[in-house]
Backbone as a chain_set.jsonl record, in Angstrom:
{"seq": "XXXXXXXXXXXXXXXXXXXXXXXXXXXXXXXXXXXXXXXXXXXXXXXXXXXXXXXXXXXXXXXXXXXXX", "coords": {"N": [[8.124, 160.2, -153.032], [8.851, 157.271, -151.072], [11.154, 157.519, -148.431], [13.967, 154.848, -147.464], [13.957, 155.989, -143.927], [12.046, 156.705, -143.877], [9.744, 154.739, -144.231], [10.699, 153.044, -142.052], [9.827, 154.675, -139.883], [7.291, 155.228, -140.234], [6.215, 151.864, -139.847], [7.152, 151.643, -137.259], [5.544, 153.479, -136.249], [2.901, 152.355, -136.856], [3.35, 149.966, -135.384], [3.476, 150.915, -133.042], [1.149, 152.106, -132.428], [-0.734, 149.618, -132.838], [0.33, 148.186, -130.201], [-0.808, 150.28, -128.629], [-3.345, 149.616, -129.029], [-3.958, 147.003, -128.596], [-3.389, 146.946, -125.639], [-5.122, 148.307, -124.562], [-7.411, 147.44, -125.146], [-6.908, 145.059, -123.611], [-5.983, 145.221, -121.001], [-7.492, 147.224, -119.936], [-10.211, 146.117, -120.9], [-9.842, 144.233, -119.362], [-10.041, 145.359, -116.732], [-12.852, 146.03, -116.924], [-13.833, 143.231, -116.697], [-13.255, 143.075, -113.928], [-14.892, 143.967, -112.266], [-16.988, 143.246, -109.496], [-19.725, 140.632, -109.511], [-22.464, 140.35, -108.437], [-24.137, 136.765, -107.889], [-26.312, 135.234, -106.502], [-25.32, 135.516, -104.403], [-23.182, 134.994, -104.616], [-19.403, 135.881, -105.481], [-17.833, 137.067, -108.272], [-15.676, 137.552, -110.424], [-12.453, 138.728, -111.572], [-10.934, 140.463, -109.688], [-8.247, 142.312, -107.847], [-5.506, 141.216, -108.475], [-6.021, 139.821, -111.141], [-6.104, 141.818, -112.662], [-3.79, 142.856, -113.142], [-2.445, 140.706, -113.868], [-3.307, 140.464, -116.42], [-2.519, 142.722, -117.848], [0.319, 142.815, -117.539], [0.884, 140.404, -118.875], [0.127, 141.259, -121.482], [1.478, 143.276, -122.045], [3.777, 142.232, -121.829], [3.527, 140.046, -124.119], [3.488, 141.12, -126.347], [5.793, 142.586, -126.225], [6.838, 140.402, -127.03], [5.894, 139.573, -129.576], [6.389, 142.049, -131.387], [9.337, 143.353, -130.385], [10.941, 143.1, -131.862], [11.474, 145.094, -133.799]], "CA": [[8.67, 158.866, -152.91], [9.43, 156.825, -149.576], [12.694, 156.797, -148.088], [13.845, 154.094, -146.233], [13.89, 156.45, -143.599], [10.007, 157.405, -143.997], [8.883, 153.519, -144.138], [11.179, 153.157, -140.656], [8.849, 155.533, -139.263], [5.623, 154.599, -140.829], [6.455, 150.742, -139.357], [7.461, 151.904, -135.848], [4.165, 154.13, -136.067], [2.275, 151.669, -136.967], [3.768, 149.387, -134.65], [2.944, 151.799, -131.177], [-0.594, 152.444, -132.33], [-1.207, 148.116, -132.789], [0.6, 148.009, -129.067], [-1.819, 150.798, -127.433], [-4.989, 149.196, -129.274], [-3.665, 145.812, -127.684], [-2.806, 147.186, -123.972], [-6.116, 149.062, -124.281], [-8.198, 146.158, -124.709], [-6.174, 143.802, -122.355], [-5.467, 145.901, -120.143], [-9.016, 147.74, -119.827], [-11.189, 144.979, -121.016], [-9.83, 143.132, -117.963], [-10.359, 145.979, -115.575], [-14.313, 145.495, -116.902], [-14.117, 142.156, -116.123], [-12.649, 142.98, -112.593], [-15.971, 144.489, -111.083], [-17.837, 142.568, -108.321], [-20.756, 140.627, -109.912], [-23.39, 139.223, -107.137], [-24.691, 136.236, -108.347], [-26.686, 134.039, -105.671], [-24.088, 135.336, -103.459], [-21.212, 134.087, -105.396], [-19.058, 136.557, -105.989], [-17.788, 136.593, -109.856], [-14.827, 138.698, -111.371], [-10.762, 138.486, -111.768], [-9.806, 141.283, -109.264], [-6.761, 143.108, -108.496], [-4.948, 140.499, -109.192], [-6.849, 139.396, -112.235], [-6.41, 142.718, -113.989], [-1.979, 143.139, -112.706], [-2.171, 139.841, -115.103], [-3.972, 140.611, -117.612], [-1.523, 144.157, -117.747], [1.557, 142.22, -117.334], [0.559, 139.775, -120.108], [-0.578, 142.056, -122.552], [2.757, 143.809, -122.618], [4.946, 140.658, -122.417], [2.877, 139.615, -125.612], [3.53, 142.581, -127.657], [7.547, 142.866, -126.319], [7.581, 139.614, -127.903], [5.635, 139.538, -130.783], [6.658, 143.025, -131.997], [9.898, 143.837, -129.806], [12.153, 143.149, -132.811], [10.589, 146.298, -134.812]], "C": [[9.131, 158.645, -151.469], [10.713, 156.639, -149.243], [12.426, 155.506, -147.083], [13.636, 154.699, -144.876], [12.363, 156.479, -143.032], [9.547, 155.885, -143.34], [9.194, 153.027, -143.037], [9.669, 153.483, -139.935], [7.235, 155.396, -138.906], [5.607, 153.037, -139.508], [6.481, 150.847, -137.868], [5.918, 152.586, -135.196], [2.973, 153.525, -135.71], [2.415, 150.359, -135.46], [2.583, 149.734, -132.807], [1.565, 151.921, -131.427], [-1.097, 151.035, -132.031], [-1.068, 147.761, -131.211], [0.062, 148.716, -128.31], [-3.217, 150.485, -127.895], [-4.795, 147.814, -128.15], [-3.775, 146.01, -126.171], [-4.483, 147.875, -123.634], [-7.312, 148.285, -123.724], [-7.837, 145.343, -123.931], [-6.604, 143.835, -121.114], [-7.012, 146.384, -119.613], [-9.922, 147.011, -119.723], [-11.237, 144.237, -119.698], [-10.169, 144.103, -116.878], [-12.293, 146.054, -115.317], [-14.579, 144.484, -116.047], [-13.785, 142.044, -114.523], [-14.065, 143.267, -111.665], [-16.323, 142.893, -110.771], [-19.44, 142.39, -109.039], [-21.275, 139.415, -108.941], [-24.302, 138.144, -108.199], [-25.698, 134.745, -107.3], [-25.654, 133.94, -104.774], [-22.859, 134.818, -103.274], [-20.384, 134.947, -105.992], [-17.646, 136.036, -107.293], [-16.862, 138.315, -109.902], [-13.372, 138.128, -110.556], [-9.929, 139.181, -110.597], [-8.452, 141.665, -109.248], [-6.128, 142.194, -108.996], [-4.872, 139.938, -110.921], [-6.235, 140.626, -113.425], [-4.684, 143.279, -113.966], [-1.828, 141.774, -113.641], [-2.117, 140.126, -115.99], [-2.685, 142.198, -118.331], [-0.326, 143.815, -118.511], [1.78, 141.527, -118.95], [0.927, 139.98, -121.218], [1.073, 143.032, -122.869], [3.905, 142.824, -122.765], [4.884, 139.998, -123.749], [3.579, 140.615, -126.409], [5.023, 142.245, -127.363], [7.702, 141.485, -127.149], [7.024, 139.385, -129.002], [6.073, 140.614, -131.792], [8.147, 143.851, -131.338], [10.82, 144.205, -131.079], [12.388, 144.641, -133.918], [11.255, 147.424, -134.553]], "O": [[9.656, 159.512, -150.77], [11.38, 155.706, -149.689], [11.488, 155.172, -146.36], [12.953, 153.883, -144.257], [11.856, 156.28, -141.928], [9.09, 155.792, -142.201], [8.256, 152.404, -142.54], [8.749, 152.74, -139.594], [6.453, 155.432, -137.956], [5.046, 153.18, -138.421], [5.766, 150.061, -137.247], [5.358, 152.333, -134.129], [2.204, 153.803, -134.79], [1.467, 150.079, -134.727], [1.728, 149.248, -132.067], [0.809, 151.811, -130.462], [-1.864, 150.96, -131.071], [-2.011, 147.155, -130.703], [0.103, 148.326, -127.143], [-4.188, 150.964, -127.31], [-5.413, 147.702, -127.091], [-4.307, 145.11, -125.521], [-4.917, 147.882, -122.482], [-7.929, 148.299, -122.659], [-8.78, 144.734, -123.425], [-7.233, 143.07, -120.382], [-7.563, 145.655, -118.788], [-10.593, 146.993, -118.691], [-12.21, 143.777, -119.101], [-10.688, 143.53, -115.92], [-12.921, 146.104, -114.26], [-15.244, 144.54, -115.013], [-14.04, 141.001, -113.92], [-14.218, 142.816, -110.529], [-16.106, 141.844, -111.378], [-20.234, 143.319, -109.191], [-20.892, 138.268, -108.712], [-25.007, 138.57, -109.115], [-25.617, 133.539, -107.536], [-25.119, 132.912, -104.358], [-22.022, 134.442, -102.453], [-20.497, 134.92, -107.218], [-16.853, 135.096, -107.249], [-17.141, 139.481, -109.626], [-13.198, 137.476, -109.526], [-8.761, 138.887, -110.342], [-7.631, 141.512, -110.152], [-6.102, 142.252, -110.226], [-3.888, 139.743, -111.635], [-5.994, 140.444, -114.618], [-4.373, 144.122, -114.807], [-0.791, 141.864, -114.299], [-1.072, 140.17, -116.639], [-2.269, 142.196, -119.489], [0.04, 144.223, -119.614], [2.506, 141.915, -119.866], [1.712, 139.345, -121.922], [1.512, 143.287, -123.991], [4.732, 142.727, -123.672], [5.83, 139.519, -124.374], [4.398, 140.222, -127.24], [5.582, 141.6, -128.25], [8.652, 141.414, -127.928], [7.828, 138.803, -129.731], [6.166, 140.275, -132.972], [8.23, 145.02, -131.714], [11.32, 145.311, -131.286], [13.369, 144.966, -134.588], [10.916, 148.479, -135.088]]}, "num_chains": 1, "name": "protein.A"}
């Protein structure tokens, strides 16, 4: 049987794994999108900047959708 205790745990668990799938994809996904794509000599992508957003974001999201937890 679960203590409250246990389901704490479980919840918080659950929690940190949802917040490094999130930061993973954000966070990562955007560092994809950061490369240098030549297109007719137009250069295409978010750089540093682009991907210190996307970072930033991605954990501001989560502290507030899940900070309370």
């Amino acid at each position: 049987m679960l203590t409250v205790l246990r389901i704490v745990h479980l919840l918080s668990a659950s929690v940190w794994v949802g917040g490094t799938v999130v930061l993973v994809f954000g966070g990562c996904g955007s560092a994809v999108l950061a490369a240098t794509f030549l297109s007719g000599g137009v250069q295409l992508g978010i750089g540093f900047v682009g991907v210190s957003l996307a970072f930033g974001l991605t954990v501001v999201t989560m502290a507030y959708a899940v900070g309370h937890v």
